[in-house]
C-alpha positions in Angstrom: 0.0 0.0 0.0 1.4 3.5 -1.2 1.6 6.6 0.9 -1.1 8.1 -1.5 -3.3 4.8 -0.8 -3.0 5.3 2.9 -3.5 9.2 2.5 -7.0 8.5 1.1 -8.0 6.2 3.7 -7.0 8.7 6.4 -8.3 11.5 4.8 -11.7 9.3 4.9 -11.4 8.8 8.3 -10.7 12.0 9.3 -13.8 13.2 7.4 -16.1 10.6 9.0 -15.6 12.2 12.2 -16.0 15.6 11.0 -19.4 14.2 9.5 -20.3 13.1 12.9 -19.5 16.2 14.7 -21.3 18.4 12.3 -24.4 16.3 12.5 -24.0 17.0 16.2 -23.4 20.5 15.6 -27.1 20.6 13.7 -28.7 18.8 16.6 -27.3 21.0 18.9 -28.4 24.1 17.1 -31.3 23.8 14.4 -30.6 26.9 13.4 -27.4 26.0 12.0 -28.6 23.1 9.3 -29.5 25.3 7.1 -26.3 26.5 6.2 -24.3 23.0 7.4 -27.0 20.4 5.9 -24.9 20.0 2.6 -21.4 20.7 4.4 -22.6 17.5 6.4 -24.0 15.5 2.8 -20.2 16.7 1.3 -18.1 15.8 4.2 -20.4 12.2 4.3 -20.7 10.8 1.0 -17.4 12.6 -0.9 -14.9 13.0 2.3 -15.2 9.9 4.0 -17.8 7.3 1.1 -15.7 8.3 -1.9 -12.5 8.9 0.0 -12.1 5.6 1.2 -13.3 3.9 -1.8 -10.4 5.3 -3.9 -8.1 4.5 -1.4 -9.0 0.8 -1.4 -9.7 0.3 -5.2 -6.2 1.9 -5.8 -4.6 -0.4 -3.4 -6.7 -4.0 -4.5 -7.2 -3.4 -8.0 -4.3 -5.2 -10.2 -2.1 -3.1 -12.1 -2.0 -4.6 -15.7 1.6 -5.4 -16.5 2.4 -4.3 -13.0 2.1 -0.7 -14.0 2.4 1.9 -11.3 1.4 5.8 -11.6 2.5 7.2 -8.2 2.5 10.9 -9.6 -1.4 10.6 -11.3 -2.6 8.9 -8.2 -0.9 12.0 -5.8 -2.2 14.7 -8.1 -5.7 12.9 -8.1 -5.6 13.0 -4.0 -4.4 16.2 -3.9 -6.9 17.7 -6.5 -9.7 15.7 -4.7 -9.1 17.0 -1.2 -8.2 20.1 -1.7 -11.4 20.8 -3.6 -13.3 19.3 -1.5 -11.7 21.5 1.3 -12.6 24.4 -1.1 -16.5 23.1 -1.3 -16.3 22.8 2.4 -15.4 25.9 3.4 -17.5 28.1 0.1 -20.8 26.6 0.4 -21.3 28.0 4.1 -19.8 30.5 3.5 -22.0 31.5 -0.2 -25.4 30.1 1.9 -24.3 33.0 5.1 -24.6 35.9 2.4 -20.8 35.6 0.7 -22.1 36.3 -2.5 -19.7 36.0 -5.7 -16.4 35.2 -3.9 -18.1 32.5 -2.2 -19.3 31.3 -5.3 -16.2 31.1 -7.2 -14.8 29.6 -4.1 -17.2 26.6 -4.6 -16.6 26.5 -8.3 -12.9 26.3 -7.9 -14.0 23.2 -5.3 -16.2 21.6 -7.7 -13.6 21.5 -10.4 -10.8 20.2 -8.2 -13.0 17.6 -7.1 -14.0 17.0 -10.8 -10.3 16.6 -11.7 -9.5 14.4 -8.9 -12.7 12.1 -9.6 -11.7 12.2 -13.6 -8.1 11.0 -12.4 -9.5 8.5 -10.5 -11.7 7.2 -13.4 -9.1 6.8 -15.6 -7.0 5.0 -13.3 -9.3 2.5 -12.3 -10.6 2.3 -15.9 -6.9 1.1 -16.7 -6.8 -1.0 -14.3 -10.4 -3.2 -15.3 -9.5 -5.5 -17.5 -10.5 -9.3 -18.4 -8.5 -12.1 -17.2 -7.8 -12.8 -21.2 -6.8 -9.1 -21.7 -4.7 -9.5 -19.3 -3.0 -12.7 -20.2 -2.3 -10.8 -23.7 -0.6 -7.8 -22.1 2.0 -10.3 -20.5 2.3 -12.9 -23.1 3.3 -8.9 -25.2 5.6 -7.6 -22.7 7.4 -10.8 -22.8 8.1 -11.1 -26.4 
């Protein structure tokens, strides 16, 4: 398991708890889920759901030929958390009255989490591959 493998999963971790506490946070204060009630969806299903499903389908899925893209995998991570950092902090922020800044904040968010999702695609897209195709893709390297 890569450092970028483990990154994912720890991200997701951290980002579970973070769902929990806000969902505390709206319980505690009503008043408050309007504003938090999509933080809470992001931080659920893309922070912690997705995270942790990239992290383990990066580390279990084969690698046809035994091909490794450390670089594409780092920039994916980093594109995917950092937007979704972005989408964290702008949504709030654009719901509390931040008007265009807070806006472009959450698009700059959405398309880092875009490219780090696309990435991620790709990758895994790569990686799916029939026992026969892969047979092939030794049976070439080998000649």
């Amino acid at each position: 398991m890569s450092g970028t493998h483990v990154a994912f999963i720890r991200l997701a971790v951290a980002y579970l708890v973070l769902t929990a506490v806000i969902g505390t946070a709206m319980i505690w204060n009503p008043a408050w889920t309007g504003f938090l009630r999509v933080v809470h969806f992001h931080a659920g299903l893309m922070g912690f759901f997705l995270s942790f499903v990239m992290g383990v389908a990066y580390w279990l899925m084969p690698r046809p030929g035994g091909r490794r893209f450390p670089i594409r995998e780092r920039i994916g991570l980093w594109a995917f958390h950092v937007g979704l950092f972005l989408r964290l902090v702008g949504d709030p922020w654009w719901r509390l009255g931040g008007g265009d800044p807070a806006r472009y904040v959450m698009l700059l968010g959405s398309v880092g989490l875009l490219v780090g999702m696309t990435i991620f695609a790709v990758s895994i897209a790569q990686r799916a591959r029939s026992a026969d195709a892969l047979i092939r893709l030794r049976e070439a390297e080998q000649t």
